[in-house]
C-alpha positions as CSV (number, residue, x, y, z in Angstrom):
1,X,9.9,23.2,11.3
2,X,13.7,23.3,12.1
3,X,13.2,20.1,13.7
4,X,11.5,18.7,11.0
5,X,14.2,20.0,8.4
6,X,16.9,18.7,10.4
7,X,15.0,14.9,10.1
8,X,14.8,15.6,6.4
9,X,18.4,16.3,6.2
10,X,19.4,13.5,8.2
11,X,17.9,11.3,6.0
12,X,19.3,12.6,3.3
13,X,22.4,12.2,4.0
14,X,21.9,8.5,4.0
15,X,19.8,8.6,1.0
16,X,16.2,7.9,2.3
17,X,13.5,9.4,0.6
18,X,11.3,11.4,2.6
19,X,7.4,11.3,1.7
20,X,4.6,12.8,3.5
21,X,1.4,12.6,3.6
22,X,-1.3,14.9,1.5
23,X,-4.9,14.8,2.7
24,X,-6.8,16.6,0.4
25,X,-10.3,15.0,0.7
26,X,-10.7,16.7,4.4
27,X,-9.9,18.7,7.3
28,X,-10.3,18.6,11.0
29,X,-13.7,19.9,11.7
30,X,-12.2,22.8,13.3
31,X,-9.5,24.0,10.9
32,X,-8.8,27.4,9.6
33,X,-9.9,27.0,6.2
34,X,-13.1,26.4,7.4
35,X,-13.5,30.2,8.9
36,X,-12.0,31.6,5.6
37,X,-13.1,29.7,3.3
38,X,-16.8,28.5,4.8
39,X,-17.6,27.4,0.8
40,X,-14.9,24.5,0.6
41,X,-17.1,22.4,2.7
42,X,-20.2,20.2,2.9
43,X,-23.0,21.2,5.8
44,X,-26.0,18.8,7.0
45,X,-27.8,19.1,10.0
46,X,-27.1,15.5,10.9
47,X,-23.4,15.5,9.6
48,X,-23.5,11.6,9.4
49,X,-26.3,10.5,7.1
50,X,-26.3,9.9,3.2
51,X,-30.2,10.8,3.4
52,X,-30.7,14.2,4.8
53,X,-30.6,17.2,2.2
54,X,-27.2,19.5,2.3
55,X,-27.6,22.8,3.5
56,X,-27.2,25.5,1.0
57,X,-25.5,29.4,1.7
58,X,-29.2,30.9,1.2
59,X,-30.8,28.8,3.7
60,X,-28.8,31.0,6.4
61,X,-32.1,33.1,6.0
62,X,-34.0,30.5,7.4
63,X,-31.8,29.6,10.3
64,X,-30.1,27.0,8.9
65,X,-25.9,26.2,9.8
66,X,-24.8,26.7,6.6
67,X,-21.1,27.5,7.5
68,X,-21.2,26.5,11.0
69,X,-17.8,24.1,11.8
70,X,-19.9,21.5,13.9
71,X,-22.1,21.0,11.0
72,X,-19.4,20.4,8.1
73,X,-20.0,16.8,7.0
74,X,-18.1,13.8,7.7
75,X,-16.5,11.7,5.2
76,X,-18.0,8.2,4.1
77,X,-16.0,5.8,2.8
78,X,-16.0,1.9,2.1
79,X,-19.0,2.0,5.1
80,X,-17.0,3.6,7.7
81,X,-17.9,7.3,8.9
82,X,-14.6,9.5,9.7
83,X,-16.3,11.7,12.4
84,X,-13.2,13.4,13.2
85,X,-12.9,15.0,9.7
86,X,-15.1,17.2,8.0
87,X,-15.3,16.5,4.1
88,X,-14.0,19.0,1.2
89,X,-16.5,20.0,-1.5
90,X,-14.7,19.3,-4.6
91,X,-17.4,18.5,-6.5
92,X,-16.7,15.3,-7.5
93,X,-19.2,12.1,-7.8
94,X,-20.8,11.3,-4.9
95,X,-21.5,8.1,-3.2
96,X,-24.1,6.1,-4.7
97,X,-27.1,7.1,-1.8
98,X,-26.4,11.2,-1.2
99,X,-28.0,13.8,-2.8
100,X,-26.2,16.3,-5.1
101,X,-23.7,18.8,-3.3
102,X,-24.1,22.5,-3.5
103,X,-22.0,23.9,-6.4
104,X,-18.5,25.7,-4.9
105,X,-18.2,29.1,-6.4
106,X,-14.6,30.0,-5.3
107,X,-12.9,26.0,-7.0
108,X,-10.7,27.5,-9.2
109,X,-9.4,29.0,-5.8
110,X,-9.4,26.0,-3.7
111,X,-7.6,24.5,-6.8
112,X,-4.6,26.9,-6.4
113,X,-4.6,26.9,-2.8
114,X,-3.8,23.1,-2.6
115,X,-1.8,22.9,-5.4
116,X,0.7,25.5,-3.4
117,X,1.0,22.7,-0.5
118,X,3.4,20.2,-2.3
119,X,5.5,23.0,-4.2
120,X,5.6,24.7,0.0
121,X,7.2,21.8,0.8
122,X,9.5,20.7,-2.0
123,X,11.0,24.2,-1.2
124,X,11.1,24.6,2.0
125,X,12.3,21.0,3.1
126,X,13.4,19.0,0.0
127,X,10.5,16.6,0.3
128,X,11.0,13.8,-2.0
129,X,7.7,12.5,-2.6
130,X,4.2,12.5,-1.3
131,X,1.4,9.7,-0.4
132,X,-2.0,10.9,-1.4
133,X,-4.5,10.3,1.0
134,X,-7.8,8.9,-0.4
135,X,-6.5,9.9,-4.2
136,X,-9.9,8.2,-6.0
137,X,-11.8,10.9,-4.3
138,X,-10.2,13.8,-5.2
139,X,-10.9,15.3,-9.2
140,X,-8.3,14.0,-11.8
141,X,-8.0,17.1,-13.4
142,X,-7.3,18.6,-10.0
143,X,-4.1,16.1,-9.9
144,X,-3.1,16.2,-13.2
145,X,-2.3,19.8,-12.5
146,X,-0.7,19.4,-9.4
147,X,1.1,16.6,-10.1
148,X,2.7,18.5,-13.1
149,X,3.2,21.9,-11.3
150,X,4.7,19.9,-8.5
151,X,7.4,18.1,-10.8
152,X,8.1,20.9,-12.8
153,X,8.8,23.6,-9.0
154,X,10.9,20.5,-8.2
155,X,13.3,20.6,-11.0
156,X,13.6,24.9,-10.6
157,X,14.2,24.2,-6.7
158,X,16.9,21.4,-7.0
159,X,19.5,21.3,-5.6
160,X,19.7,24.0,-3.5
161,X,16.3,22.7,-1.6
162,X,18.5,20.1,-0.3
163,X,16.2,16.7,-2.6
164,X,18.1,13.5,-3.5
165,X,16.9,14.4,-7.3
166,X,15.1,17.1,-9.7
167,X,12.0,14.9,-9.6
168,X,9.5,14.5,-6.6
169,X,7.1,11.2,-6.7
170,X,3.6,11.0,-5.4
171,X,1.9,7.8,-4.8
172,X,-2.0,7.3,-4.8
173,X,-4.0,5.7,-2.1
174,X,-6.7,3.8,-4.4
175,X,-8.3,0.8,-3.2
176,X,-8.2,-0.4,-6.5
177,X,-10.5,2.4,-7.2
178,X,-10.1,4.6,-10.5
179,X,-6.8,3.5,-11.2
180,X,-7.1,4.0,-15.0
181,X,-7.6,7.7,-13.9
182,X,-4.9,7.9,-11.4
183,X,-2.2,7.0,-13.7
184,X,-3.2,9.2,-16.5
185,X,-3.0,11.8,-14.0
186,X,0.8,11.3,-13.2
187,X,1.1,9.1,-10.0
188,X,3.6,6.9,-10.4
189,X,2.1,4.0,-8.3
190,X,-1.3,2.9,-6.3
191,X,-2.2,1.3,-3.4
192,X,-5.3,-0.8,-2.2
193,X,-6.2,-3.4,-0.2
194,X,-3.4,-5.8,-0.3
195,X,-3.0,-6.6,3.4
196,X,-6.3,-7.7,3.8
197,X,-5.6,-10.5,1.2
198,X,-2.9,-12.4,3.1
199,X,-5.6,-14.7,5.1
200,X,-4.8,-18.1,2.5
201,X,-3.9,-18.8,-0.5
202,X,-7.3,-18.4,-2.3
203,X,-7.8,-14.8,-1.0
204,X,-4.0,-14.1,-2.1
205,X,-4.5,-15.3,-5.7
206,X,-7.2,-14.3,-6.8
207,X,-6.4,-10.4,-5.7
208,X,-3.0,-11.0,-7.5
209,X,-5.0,-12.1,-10.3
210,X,-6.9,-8.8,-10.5
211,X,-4.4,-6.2,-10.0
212,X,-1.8,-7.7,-12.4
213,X,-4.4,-8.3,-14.8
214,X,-4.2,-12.1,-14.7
215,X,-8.2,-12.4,-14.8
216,X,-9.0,-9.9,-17.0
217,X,-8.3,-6.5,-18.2
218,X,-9.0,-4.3,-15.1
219,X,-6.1,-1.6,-15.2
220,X,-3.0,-0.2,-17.4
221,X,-0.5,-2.8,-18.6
222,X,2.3,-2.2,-16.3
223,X,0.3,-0.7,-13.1
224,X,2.8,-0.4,-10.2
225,X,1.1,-1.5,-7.0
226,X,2.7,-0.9,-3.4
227,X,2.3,-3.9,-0.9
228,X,2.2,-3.8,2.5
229,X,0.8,-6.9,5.4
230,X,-0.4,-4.1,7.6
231,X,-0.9,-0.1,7.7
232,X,-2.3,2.7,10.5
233,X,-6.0,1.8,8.3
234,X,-6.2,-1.8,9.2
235,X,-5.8,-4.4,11.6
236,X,-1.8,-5.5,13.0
237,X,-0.9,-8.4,10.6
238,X,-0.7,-10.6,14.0
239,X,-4.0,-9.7,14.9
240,X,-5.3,-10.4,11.2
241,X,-3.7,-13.5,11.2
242,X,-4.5,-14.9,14.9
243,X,-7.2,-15.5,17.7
244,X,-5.2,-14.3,20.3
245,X,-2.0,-12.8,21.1
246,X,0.7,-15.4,20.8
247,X,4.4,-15.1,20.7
248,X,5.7,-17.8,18.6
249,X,2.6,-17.9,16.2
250,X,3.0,-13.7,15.9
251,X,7.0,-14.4,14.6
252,X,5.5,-17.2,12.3
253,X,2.6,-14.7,10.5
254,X,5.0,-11.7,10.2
255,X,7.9,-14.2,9.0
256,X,5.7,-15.8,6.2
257,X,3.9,-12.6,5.3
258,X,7.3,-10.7,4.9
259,X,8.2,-13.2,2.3
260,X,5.3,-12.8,0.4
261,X,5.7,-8.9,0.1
262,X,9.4,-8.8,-0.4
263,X,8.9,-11.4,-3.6
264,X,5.6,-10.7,-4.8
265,X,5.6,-8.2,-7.3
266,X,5.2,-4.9,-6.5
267,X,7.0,-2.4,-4.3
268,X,7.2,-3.4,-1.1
269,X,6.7,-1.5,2.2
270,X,6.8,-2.1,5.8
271,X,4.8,-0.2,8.8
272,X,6.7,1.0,12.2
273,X,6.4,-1.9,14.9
274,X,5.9,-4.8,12.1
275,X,9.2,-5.8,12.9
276,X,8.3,-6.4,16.8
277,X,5.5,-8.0,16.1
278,X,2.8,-5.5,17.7
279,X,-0.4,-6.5,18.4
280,X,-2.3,-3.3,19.0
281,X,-3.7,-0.7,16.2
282,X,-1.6,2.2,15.4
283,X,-3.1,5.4,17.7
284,X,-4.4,7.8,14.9
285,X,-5.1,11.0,17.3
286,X,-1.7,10.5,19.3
287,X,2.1,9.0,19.7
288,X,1.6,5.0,19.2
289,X,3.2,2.7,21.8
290,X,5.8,0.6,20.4
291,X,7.6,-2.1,22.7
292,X,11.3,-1.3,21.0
293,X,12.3,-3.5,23.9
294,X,10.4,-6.7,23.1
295,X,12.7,-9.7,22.8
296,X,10.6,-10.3,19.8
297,X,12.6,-8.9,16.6
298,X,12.3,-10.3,12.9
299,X,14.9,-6.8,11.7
300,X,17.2,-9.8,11.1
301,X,15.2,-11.8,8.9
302,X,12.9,-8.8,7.0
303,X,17.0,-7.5,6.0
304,X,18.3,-11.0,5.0
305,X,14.8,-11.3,2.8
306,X,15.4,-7.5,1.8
307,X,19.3,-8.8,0.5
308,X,17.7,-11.6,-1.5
309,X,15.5,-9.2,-3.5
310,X,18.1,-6.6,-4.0
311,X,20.4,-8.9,-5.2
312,X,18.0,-10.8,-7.5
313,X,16.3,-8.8,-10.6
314,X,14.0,-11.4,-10.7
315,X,12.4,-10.7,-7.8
316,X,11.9,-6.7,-8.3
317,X,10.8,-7.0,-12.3
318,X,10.8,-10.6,-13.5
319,X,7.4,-12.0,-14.3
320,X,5.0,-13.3,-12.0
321,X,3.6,-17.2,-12.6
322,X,1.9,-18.9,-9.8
323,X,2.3,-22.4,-9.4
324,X,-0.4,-25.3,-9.1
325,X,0.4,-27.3,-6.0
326,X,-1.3,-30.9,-4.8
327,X,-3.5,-29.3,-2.2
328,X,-4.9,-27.4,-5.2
329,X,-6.6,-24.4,-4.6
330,X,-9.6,-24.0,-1.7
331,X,-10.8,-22.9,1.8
332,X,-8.1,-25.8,2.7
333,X,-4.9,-25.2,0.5
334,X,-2.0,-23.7,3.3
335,X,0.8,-23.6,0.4
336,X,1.0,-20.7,-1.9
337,X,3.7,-21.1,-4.6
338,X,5.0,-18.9,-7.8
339,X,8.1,-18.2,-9.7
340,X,9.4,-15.0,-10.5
341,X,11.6,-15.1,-13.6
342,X,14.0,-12.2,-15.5
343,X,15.7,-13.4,-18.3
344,X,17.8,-16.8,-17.3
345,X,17.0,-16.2,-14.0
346,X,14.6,-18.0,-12.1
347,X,13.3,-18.0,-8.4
348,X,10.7,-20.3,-6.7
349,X,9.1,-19.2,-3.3
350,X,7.0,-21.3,-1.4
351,X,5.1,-20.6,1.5
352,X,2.8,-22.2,4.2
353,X,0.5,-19.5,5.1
354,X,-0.7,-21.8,8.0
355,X,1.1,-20.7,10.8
356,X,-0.6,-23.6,13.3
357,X,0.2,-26.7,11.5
358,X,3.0,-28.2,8.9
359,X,2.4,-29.1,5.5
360,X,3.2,-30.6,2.3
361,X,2.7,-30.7,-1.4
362,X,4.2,-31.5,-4.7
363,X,4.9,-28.1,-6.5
364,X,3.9,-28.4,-10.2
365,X,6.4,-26.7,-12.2
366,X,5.8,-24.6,-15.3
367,X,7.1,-25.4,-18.3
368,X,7.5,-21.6,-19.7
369,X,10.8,-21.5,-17.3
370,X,12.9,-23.1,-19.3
371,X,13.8,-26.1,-16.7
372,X,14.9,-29.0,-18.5
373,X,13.2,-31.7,-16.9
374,X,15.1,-34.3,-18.5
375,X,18.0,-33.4,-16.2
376,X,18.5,-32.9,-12.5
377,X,18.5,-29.3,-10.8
378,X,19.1,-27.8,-7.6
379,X,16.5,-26.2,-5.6
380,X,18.9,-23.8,-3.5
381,X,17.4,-22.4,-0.9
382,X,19.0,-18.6,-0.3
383,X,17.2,-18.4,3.6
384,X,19.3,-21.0,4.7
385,X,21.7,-21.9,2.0
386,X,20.0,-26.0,2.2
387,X,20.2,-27.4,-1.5
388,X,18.1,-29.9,-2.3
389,X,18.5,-32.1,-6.1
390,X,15.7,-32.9,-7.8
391,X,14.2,-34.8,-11.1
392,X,11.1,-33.9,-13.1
393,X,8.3,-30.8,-12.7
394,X,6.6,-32.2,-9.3
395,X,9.2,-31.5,-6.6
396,X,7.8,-32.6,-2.9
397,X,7.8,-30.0,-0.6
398,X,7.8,-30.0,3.1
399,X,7.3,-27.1,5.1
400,X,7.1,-26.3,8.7
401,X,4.3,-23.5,10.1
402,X,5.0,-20.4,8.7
403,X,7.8,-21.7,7.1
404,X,9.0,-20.3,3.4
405,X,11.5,-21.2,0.6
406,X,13.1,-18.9,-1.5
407,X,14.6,-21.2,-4.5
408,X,17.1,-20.3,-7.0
409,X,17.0,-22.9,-9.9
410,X,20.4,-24.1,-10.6
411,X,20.4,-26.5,-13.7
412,X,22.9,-29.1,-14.5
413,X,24.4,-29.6,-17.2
């Protein structure tokens, strides 16, 4: 704990937030709260199927494990078993397939009990914020209460807890799932499956489309997303992205899919190793190996990128409008295009997701941002400072594998 304050103090001081993690769906199969509190948990006999019955407290008398740690059920999520973790009974809707859970007659208990984690550590370290583990699963009454418990102990404890502010900010895992629900419970943003989306351009637009309500009305005007190419729950962006482990085709991915975070909106975030362009899953049960020492390093690139955004407003809140190119939009297309714009400010970025071959196309411009076609502008690209003049709504583009352009528009007069 003193080592862990220190970290949280350290950061402070040079005004990093400091989240952590809350996993409130489950617990090791073994923990504590599973001696004390035997009623907080699921039991089966075959702890992963959705088929056999639960095991009830008064089947004891006939033998059965009710209570017994190696019997607590595993979750089940998105088709994957969690063996290692044994699933909390909070009573919420079950997967479609398992039969109705046994009714836990101490909640209002379990309620207060996790309710007390977050305010423990808002005191006792400053924690700015917290990242809620499988959020959907959990009640949203249960959050609703936490979540405004949590900020209210925060603003009693500040400053003397040592916090950058009187608020504390918690951020729902979702998968897209419930996120009506999420927000009306007080999480300030979501996050679902974005790094799986970054294959093409087909797979990238039409998930942009949903989540930002292009396609329909699927969540609250307004929804803050986080983004992120890779996480400890999926797949190395490299090895997403590639056959085989390969240097200069790892630098292209990472390079390109950078880009896209950093500009698309949303808030972006980047995973420990990204920037070395690891190939290997994060470790969940232990210390992940990291080659620090690589030669391969994009930190100079991700923090030029991570300039550009700060600098332009359009890129952190100005609207999103994707951009028709010549390839169109298929299996084939390599070029994803959009424009972000925020008042009289307008930025193009154009990227080829193909990070084998070189490509081309002829970048239809929208009309709604206010380019006057009629006169020449300047495409100026703010990676590498290049401006290129142009005339009309069709500008050619040519771009190398991986390669991206962030435009500013510059009209003449």
């Amino acid at each position: 704990m003193h080592e862990f304050r220190e970290f949280v103090n350290e950061a402070h001081k040079r005004k990093m937030k400091v989240y952590m993690d809350l996993v409130f769906n489950h617990t090791a199969h073994d923990f504590i709260l599973q001696r004390l509190h035997p009623e907080w948990f699921l039991y089966k006999e075959n702890i992963m199927s959705l088929d056999e019955p639960y095991i009830y407290p008064e089947e004891i008398k006939e033998g059965k494990p009710w209570g017994n740690p190696k019997n607590t059920v595993c979750p089940y999520d998105h088709g994957f078993w969690w063996e290692d973790a044994a699933q909390l009974n909070w009573e919420y809707m079950l997967p479609e397939g398992q039969n109705k859970a046994p009714k836990n007659p101490t909640l209002n208990e379990m309620y207060e009990y996790f309710k007390s984690i977050p305010k423990y550590w808002i005191q006792a370290a400053g924690i700015d914020g917290f990242r809620c583990d499988v959020a959907y699963r959990i009640p949203p009454n249960f959050w609703k209460n936490c979540i405004y418990e949590a900020k209210k102990f925060a603003k009693e404890q500040y400053p003397k807890n040592g916090a950058l502010s009187d608020d504390v900010i918690f951020i729902a895992e979702s998968y897209v799932d419930d996120v009506k629900e999420l927000f009306e419970s007080g999480f300030t943003a979501v996050y679902g499956d974005y790094s799986n989306k970054l294959y093409s351009p087909l797979t990238l637009k039409g998930y942009l489309d949903y989540i930002y309500n292009l396609s329909g009305n699927f969540f609250p005007r307004g929804s803050r997303f986080f983004i992120f190419p890779e996480c400890h729950d999926f797949h190395r962006n490299t090895m997403k992205i590639l056959d085989s482990p390969n240097d200069v085709l790892a630098e292209r991915a990472n390079k390109s899919r950078w880009v896209l975070t950093a500009t698309l909106p949303g808030l972006p975030m980047i995973f420990n190793g990204f920037e070395k362009l690891e190939w290997h899953n994060v470790n969940l049960f232990s210390y992940s190996d990291i080659n620090w020492e690589s030669d391969s390093d994009l930190t100079k690139l991700i923090a030029k990128v991570n300039r550009i955004r700060k600098k332009h407003k359009a890129l952190q809140v100005g609207d999103y409008i994707w951009l028709e190119n010549s390839q169109g939009l298929n299996e084939h297309a390599k070029i994803f295009s959009y424009a972000r714009k925020y008042d009289k400010s307008t930025i193009i970025v154009t990227v080829n997701m193909d990070v084998n071959n070189s490509s081309h196309a002829k970048i239809r411009i929208s009309n709604v941002l206010g380019i006057d076609f009629s006169k020449e502008y300047v495409l100026h690209d703010l990676l590498n400072g290049r401006k290129f003049k142009r005339h009309g709504n069709e500008p050619y583009i040519e771009l190398e594998p991986g390669e991206s352009h962030i435009f500013r528009i510059e009209q003449k007069n």
